[in-house]
N, C-alpha and C positions, 0 to 999 in steps of 0.2 A: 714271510709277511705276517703280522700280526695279525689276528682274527678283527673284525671292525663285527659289531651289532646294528642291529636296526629292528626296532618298535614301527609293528605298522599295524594302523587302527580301522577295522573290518574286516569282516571275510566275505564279504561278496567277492565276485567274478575280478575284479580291478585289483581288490588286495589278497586274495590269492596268489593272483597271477606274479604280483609283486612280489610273495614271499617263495615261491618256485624257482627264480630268476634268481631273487636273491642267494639262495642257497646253492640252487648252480655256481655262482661267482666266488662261491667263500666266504661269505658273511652269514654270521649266526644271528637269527629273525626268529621273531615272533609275532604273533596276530591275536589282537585283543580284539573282540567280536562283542556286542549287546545279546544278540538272540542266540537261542541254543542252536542253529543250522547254519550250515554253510550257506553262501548263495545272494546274502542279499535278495535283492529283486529278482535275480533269477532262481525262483524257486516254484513250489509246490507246497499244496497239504492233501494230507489223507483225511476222509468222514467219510463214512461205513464203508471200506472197502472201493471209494471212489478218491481216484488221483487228480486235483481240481489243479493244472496247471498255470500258473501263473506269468508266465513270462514268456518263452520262445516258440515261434513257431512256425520259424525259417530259422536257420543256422550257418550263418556262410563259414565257407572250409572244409566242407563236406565231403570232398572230392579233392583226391588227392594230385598232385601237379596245377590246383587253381588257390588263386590268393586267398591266402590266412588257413592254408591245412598245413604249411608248417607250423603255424603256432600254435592248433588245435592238438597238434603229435607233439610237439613238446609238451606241452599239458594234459597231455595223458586222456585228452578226450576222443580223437580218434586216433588207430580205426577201432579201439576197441568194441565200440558199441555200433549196432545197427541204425541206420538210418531210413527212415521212408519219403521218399520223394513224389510229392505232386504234380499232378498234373496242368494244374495251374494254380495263380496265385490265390485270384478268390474269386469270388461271382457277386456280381449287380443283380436284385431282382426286383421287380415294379410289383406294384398292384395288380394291374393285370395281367401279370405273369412273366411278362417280358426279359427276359435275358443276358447279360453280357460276362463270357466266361473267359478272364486273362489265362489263355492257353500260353502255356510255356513253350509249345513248340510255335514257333511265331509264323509257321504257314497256314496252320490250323488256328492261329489266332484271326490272321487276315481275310482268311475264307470267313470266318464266322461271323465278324463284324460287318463283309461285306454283303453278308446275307441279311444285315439286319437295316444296310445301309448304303447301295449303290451310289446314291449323290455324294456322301459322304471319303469315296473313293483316294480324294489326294490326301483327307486330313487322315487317313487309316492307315497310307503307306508311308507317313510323316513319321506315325505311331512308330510303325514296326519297323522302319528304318532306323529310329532313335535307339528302341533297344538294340537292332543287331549292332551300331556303333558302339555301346557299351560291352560287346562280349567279350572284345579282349582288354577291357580298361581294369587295370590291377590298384585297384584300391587301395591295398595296403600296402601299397610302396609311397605313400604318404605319410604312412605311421610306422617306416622300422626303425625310424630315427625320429628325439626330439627335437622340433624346431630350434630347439637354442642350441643343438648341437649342430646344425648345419652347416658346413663351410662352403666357401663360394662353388667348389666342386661339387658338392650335393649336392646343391640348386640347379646347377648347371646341368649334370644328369637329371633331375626329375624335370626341368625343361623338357629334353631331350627327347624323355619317355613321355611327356605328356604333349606334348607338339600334334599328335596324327589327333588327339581329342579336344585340341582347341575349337575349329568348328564346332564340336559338338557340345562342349561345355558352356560356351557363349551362346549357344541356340536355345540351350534346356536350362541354365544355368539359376536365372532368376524370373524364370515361368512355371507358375503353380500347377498343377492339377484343374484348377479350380477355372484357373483363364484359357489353361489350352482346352479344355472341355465347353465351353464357353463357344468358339469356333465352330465344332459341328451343328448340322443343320437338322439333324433327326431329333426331335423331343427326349428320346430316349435316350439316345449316348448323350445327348447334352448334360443330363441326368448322370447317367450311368456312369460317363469315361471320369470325372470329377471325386468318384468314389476307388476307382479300379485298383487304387493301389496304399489303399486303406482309409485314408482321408484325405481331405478336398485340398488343403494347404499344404501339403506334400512340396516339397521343387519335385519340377518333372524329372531334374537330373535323376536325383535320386530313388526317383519310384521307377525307373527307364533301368537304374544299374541295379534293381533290387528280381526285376524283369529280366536284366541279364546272365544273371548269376541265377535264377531259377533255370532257364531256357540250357546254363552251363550245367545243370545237375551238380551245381554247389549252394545249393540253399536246402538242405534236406530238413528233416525234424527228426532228430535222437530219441529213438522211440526210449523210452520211458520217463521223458521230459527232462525238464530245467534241474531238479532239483537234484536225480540222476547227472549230469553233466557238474553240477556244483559240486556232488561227493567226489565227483571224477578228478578234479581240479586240487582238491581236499584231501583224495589220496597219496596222489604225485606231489601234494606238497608235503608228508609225515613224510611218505617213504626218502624225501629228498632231505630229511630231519628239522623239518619244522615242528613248532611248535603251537597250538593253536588255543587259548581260552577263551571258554565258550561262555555265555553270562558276565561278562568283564566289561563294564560301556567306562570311559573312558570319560574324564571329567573337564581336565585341563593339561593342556599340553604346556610343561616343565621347561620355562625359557631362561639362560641365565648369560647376560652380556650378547644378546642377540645372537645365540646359540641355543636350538633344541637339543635338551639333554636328555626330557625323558617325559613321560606320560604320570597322573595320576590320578587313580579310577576312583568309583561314585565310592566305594567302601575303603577309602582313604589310603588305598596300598600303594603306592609309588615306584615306579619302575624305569631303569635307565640303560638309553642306549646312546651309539655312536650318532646315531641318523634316524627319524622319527619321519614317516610314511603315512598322511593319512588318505587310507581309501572309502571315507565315509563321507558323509554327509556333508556338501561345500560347505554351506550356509553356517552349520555347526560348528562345523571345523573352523572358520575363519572368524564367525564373530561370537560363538560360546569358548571354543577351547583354546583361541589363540586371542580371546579378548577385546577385538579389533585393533589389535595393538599394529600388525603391516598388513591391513587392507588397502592397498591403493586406490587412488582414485577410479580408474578404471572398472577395476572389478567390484567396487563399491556400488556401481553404477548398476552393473548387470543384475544385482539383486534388488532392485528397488524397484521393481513390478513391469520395468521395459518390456522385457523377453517373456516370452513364452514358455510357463512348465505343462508337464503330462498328469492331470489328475483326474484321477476314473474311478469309476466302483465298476467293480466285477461279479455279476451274477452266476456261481457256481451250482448247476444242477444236476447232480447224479438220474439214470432216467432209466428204467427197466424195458429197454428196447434196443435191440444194435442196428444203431445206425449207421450201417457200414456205408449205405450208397447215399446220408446226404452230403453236403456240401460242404467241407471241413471247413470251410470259410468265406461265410454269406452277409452281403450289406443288404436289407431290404429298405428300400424306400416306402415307404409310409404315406398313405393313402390320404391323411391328414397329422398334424402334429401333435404329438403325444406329451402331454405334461407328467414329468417324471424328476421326482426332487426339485422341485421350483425350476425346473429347467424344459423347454419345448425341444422335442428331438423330431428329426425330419427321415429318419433315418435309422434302423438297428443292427447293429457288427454282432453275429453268431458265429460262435467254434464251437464244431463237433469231434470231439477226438475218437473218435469210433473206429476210424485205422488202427490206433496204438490198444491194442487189447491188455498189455499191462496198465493201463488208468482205470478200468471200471471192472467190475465182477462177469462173469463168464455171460454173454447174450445181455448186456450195459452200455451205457455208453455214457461217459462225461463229455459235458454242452457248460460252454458260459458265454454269458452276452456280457460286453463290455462296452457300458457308456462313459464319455466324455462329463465329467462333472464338478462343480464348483467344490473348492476345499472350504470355504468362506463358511457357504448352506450347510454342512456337517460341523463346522468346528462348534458353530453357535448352539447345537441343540446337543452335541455330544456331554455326555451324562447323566442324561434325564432320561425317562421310559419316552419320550417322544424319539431319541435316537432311532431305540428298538421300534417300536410302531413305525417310523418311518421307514426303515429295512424292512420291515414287514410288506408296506406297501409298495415296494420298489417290486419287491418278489410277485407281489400278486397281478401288479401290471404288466411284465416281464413273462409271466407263463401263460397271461389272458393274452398276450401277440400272441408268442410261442402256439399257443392250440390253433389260432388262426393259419398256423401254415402245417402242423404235424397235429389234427383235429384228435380230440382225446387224451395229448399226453398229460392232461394234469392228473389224469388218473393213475400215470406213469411210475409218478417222481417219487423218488426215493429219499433224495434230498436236497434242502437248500445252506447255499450259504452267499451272504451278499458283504464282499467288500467292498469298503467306502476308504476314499482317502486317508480319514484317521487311522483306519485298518494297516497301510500301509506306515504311514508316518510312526505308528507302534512300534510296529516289528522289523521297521527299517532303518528308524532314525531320519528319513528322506524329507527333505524341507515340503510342507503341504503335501507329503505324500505323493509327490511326484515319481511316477514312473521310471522316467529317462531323462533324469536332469533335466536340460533347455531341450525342449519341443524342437526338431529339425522342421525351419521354416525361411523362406524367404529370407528372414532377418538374422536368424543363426546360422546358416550355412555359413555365409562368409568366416565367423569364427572358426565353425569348421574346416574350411580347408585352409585358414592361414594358421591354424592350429590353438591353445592356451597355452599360456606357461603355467608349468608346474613346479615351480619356482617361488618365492615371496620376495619383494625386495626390502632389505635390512633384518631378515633373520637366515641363516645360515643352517645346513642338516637338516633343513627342512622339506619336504616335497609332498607333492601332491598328485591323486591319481582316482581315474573313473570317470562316472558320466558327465560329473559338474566341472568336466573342465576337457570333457570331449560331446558337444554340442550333436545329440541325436542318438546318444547312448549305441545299444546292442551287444553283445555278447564277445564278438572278436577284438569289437573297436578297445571296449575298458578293460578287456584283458591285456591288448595291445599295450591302454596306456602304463598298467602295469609294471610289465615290460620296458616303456620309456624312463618310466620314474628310476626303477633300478639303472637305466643306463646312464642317467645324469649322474647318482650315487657312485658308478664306477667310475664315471670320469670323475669326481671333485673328489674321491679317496685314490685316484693316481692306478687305479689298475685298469687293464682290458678287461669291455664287458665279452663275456662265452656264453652264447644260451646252448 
């Protein structure tokens, strides 16, 4: 069989994945990347000897015999590397000190709440009922096949398999965080349970199977972070003889008779393959590099402000103290509302990485807070010293909380660094700087589980792959679709896909 090529554009986690696969199968691939790292969004940076994590901090597939550790072992991420597992997911804490700790073992979750909340007794056992439904729900038997590859027999199995979670998908399915928290009668979980599983507008389903897969000891953290897990990815992919350039961003994708032929980059180099893979940026990819030439209506639609993306700045602070016993990850509610970048927050998300002693210098600890934040407020001042004064001021309100619950650490800190959406959208290429493509909500799930095509219609060797077109991102999910992309690629070149 003749060797077939493929051009695929990024090396984050999605287009990695794709060039792994690929080369398993026999096709010679390459990965034209913008920034010098592997990783995409899942990554890291080093200042002074602090590892500021950026991305992961759950990893489903952590454990071996539970969904997506074989494709974590294919890709060369485990079991190489250790893993540290928590004891639960995060903690709620009030003003007045009040409590609510998602215990992973879900009997010590129920004692806990019920200690906080006797009246509250049926809506608790609602709770932990929901997740133990989730424990054996195998999520990624929705993504080892692309939807367009489905035949009536694949449907008719994932029926089959999914039938005992009917009940439970219809109960949780299109109920937020926000509404089933709403229900309880205590001031405080009404509070608290709305946050529990990281933000309010969560579907319950998915904060219940994020619970599940903790409580299974398949949501660990790879201790030396994201960035770690992207070389991992990065290396299985050279040794499987890929090839990878780094600094290469990619200008316009090479169409000739509704046929992708090849790629060509910002420095006029021009490069041709059989089949052309982009695992970067939707928005780019479809209306800079393909011109808007087969945007359908459909998906024309999805970017025109309907949907939900994930845009944040991340407060990165190196901190001359191990904090080994606080809270790797705390929502504090807020006493009153904080104006913070033109924005009122009700609420502040801390991680402490102080388990993984590879992020910080020996008796350190790396902490970042991450807020929810307008891309709009940063794009308009970005270039002007107002930018910087305003990071400045982000920091300075961010460690004036900070000392409110850990008194003195500003005397601590070693160091700061404050990313903003553009931050991202720099070194990611990612439309507004979004996180995780389409925000998983109420109104994106459904994409979710009926899936995207990765597909165009009216151009051919085309495909598409990652977060922007698996609605709720994550680490396993865009590696997955990786994976899918190439299997559509082995079907339309006439071979069996072999991972």
């Amino acid at each position: 069989m003749a060797e077939k090529t493929i051009i695929i554009i990024g090396a984050g986690i999605a287009g990695l994945s794709a060039g792994c696969y690929a080369q398993m199968n026999g096709f010679r691939s390459q990965i034209f990347e913008l920034h010098s790292l592997p990783g995409g969004l899942c990554t890291a940076w080093e200042r002074k000897g602090y590892v500021f994590d950026g991305c992961i901090h759950y990893l489903w597939g952590t454990r071996e015999g539970q969904p997506f550790y074989p494709l974590l072992h294919e890709l060369g991420i485990v079991p190489q590397r250790d893993v540290f597992h928590h004891a639960d997911l995060l903690q709620v804490i009030s003003p007045e000190g009040d409590r609510l700790i998602a215990y992973a073992d879900l009997g010590q979750l129920q004692d806990h709440m019920l200690a906080i909340s006797l009246e509250d007794r049926p809506l608790i056992g609602e709770l932990v009922r929901g997740v133990r439904d989730f424990c054996d729900f195998d999520f990624s038997t929705m993504l080892m096949k692309p939807r367009e590859m489905w035949s009536v027999w694949d449907w008719r199995r994932f029926g089959q398999a999914m039938t005992p979670f009917l009940p439970s998908m219809a109960k949780w399915g299109m109920q937020t965080a926000n509404s089933f928290a709403r229900r309880f009668k205590h001031p405080f979980l009404k509070e608290a349970v709305a946050q529990m599983f990281g933000w309010s507008e969560i579907p319950m389903m998915a904060g219940l199977m994020q619970m599940a897969y903790l409580t299974n000891r398949n949501a660990g953290f790879p201790i030396g972070g994201s960035l770690e897990v992207a070389r991992a990815v990065e290396k299985r992919y050279l040794e499987l003889g890929g090839v990878i350039h780094y600094r290469s961003q990619v200008e316009k994708i090479l169409v000739e008779d509704d046929r992708a032929v090849g790629v060509r980059l910002y420095n006029d180099e021009i490069h041709r393959a059989d089949y052309i893979l982009s695992a970067a940026d939707g928005r780019g990819t479809l209306f800079d590099m393909l011109d808007q030439r087969y945007v359908p209506p459909e998906m024309r639609r999805i970017y025109d402000g309907r949907f939900p993306i994930h845009t944040v700045m991340q407060v990165s602070i190196g901190i001359r103290r191990a904090m080994t016993t606080a809270p790797h990850w705390a929502i504090y509610l807020l006493p009153k509302p904080m104006l913070i970048a033109g924005q009122e927050y009700s609420e502040m998300s801390v991680k402490s990485f102080g388990f993984d002693p590879t992020l910080a210098p020996e008796g350190c600890t790396a902490l970042n807070v991450l807020l929810k934040t307008s891309y709009g407020y940063w794009q308009r001042i970005y270039g002007r010293r107002l930018y910087d004064t305003e990071q400045d001021q982000v920091a300075d309100l961010v460690i004036g909380f900070l000392d409110t619950i850990y008194p003195g650490i500003d005397k601590d800190i070693d160091y700061i660094d404050v990313c903003t959406p553009l931050s991202y959208e720099r070194y990611t290429g990612n439309w507004q700087g979004s996180v995780c493509g389409w925000l998983l909500t109420r109104e994106t799930q459904p994409m979710m589980i009926q899936g995207m095509r990765k597909t165009l219609p009216g151009i051919n060797n085309f495909y598409m792959a990652g977060h922007w077109v698996e609605p709720g991102g994550s680490v396993p999910v865009v590696a997955m679709s990786g994976r899918n992309a190439v299997q559509l690629i082995c079907r339309d070149s006439g071979r069996p896909f072999q991972p």
